[in-house]
N, C-alpha and C positions, 0 to 999 in steps of 0.2 A: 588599607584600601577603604574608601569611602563607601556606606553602605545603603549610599542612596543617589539617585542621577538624574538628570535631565538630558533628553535627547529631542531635536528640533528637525522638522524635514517634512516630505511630503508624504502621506500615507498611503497606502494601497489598497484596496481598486480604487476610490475616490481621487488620490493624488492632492487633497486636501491638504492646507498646512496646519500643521497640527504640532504642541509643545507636549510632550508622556516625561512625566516621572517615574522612578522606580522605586522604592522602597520598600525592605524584607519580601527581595522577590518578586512585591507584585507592581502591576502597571497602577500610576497614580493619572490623573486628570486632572486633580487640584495640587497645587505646586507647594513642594517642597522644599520649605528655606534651606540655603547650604549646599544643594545639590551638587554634586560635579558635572561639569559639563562633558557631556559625552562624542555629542555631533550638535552641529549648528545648523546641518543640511545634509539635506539627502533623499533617498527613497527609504523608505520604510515597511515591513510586511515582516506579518507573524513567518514564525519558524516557518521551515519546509517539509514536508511532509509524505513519508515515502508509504505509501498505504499497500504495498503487497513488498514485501524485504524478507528475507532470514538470517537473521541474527545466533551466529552456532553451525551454517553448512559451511563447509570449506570451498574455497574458488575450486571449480575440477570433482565436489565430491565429496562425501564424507564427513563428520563431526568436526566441530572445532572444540578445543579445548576454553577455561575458561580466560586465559589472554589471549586465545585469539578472538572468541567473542569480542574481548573489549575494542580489540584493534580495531573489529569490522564496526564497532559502536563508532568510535572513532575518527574513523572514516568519514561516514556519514556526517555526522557534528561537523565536519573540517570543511564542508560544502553545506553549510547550512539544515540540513535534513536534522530538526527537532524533536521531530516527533513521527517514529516509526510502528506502523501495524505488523506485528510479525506473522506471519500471516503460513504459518507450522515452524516448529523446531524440534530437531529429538533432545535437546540440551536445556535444560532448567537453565534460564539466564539472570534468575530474580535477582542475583548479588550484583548483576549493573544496575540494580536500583539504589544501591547502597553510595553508587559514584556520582556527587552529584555536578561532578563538567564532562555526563555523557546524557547524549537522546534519552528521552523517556520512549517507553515500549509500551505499546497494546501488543500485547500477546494472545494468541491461539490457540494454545497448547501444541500438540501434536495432532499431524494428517491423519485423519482415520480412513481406512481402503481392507482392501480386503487383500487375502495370500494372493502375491504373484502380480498384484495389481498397480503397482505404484515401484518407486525408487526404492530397492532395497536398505532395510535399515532405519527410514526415514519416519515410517508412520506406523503407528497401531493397525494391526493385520484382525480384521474380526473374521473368525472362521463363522458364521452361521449368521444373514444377514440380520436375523430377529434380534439380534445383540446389538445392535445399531443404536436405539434409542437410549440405553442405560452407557452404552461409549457416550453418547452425545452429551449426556446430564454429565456425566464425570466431568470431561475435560471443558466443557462449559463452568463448571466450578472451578477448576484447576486453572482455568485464562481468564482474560481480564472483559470479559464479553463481548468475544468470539470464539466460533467452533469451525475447524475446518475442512470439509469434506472431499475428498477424491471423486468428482463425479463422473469423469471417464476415465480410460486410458487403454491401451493397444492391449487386444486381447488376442493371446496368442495363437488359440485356440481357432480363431477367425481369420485373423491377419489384420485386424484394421482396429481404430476405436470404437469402442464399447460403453455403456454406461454401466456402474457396477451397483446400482442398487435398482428394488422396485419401487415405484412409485408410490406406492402404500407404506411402506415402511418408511420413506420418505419424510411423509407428511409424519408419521407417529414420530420420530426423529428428532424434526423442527421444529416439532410440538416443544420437543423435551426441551428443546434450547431455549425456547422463548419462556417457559415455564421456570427457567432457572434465571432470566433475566439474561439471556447471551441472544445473539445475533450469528446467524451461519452464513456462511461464501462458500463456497465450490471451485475448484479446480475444474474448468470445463474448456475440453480443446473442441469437440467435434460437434454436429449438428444433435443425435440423438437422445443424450440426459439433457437438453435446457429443457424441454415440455413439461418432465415432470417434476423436474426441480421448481422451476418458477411456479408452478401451480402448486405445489407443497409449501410454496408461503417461503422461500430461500429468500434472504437479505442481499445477496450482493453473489453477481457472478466475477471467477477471476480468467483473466484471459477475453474468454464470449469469440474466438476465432469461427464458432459454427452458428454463428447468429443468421435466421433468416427473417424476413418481414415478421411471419408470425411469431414469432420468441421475442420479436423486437416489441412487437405490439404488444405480446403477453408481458414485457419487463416493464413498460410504462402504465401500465393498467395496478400490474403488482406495484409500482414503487421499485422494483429492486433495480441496487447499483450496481454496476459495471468497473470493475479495474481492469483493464486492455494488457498491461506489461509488453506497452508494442516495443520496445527493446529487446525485450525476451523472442517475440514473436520471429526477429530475424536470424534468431540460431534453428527455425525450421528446415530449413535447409541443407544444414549440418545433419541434424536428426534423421532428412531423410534419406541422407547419403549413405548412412551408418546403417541402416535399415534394411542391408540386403533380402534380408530372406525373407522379407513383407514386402512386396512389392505394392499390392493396394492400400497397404500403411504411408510408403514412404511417399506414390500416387497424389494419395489424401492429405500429406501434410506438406504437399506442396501446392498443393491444389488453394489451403487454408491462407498459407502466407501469402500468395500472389493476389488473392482478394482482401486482403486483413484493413487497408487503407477504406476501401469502397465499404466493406462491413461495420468495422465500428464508425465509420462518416453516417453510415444510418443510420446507427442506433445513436449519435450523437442528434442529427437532425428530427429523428423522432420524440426527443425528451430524455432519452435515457440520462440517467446520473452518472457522471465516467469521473474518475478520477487518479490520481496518477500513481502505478507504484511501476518499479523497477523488475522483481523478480529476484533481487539481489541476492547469494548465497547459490552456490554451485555453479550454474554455467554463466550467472553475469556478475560483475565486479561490482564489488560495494559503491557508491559515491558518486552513481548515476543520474540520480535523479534530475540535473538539468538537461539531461540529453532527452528522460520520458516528457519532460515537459516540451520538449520539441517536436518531439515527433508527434505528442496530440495538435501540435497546430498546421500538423498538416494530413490531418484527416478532418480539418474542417473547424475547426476551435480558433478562437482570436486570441493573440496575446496574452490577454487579461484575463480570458476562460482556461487558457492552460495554464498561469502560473497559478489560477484562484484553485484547479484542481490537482493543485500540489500544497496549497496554503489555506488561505480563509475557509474555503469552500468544502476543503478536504479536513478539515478541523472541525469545522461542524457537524458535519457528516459524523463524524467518529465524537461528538459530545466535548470536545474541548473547546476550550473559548478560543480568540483570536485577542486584537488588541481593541481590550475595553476596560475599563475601572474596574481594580478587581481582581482582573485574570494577571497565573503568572507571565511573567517578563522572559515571555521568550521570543526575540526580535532578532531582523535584519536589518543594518544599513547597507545602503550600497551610497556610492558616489553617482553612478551611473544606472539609469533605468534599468534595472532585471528583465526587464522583457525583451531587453536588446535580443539578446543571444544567449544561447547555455554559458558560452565561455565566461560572460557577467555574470549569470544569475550563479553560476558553482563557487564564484571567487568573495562572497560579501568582503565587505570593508570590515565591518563589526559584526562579530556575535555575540548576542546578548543570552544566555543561558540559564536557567533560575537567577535570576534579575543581577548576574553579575555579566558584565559586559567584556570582552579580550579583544582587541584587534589584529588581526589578522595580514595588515599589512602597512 
């Protein structure tokens, strides 16, 4: 196989015509004698980018092993998704770094929450919240800079969502993250941990279902990003079905998905930073990511903002390049505009992967 290429078409957002080489890997600009010709035409955009995944839970539940890890890698690649934020795992996945025709991962390490608070099994339990800050520096070391925090979840104790930290220990927390060079996200279903997460200086909320003006206002002020996983958001439902014996639980989280379109439409219209992840690992199937990209455009996103907050936009974000001189060669062709429809943008023509290219159909 030739180990260098030319591919021809239109670029994305711009739509500009543009000739990229590839050679060892990376995207050229200046042309490469010999090349093979890969496409003559088409649409063109960096990998896709699935910014909240778990790579390691099982559909339904539970740990995967390390071939089913690969599968769920696998998946994703086969719909274009490049480049994945695992955004918790209880499974060390580093040996799919070793594979190099699967996504590359930003990893998180593992949830941290406290007993009784989160999905059994799934995250580091801290019994004594003061231990919050030395969890965070750990697995801040341990990921690839992110740390992921439980910042509510159903407290039984009450019946309804909860925040499980103080606000103080918070901030000493986020401190540690940023002090190790890591960036922290939250797991936040309900209205009452955003106030103190975003003022404790949080990176990035996941979900944001209890976002009100003020939180909204407080996230553009902070800078912090938003991933919605409104795919995830419509298994609310389910959840609050299952939820007999909480009744102002199940109330509340139906209460959240019926407004979840008007919510995050505000906090898109406000400025916030949204970008797209699935949720994938346990209640949603791997290989989603054209459906999130649909559904942000219809909380109010155009086309080209929701595929950009699956790709360019969402690459940046996360410190990776996109397509320019230099960066690896990880591309899509399509034949057909990706912003058509999920059913396009999930099927590319070509996948270009550490700058070897496969076709796909």
């Amino acid at each position: 196989m030739a180990d260098s290429y030319l591919i021809r078409g239109r670029v994305l957002p711009s739509g500009s015509p543009v000739e990229l080489w590839i050679r060892d890997g990376l995207i050229s600009l200046e042309p490469v004698p010999g090349a093979e010709v890969v496409a003559e035409d088409g649409w063109i955009l960096p990998g896709l980018v699935d910014a909240h995944c778990h790579v390691g839970i099982k559909y339904g539940g539970g740990h995967e092993d390390l071939s089913g890890a690969i599968a769920q890698a696998e998946i994703e690649r086969d719909v274009g998704a490049l480049l994945l934020r695992d955004a918790g795992s209880p499974v060390d996945t580093r040996e799919l770094d070793d594979h190099p025709d699967l996504p590359r991962i930003i990893r998180a390490g593992r949830h941290i929450a406290s007993p009784k608070r989160y999905i059994p099994g799934l995250a580091i339990d801290i019994e004594d919240e003061s231990q919050l800050p030395d969890a965070v520096a750990q697995q801040a070391r341990m990921g690839d800079g992110w740390v992921k925090l439980v910042g509510d979840w159903i407290d039984r104790r009450v019946g309804d969502l909860r925040p499980l930290w103080d606000d103080k220990i918070l901030r000493t927390a986020i401190d540690a993250a940023h002090a190790e060079g890591a960036r922290v996200t939250a797991h936040v279903f309900g209205e009452d941990a955003l106030p103190g997460l975003i003022e404790a200086g949080i990176d990035c909320i996941e979900h944001g279902t209890g976002l009100t003006d003020e939180t909204i206002t407080m996230m553009v002020s902070h800078g912090t990003a938003l991933v919605p996983t409104l795919i995830n958001i419509e298994t609310f439902p389910d959840i609050a079905a299952s939820a007999t014996k909480y009744p102002v639980y199940a109330r509340h989280m139906r209460e959240l998905h019926a407004r979840v379109a008007e919510t995050i439409g505000r906090a898109h219209d406000a400025g916030v930073p949204i970008y797209a992840g699935t949720d994938a690992g346990g209640s949603i199937r791997h290989g989603r990511i054209a459906d999130e990209v649909d559904a942000l455009t219809r909380i109010g996103m155009n086309a080209t903002e929701a595929l950009g907050a699956a790709s360019w936009s969402a690459r940046s974000w996360l410190g990776w390049p996109g397509i320019e001189h230099g960066a690896p060669a990880d591309l899509l062709i399509y034949s057909v505009d990706p912003r058509t429809g999920p059913d396009v943008l999930s099927t590319p023509d070509v996948i270009v992967l550490r700058g070897v290219p496969r076709r796909t159909r």
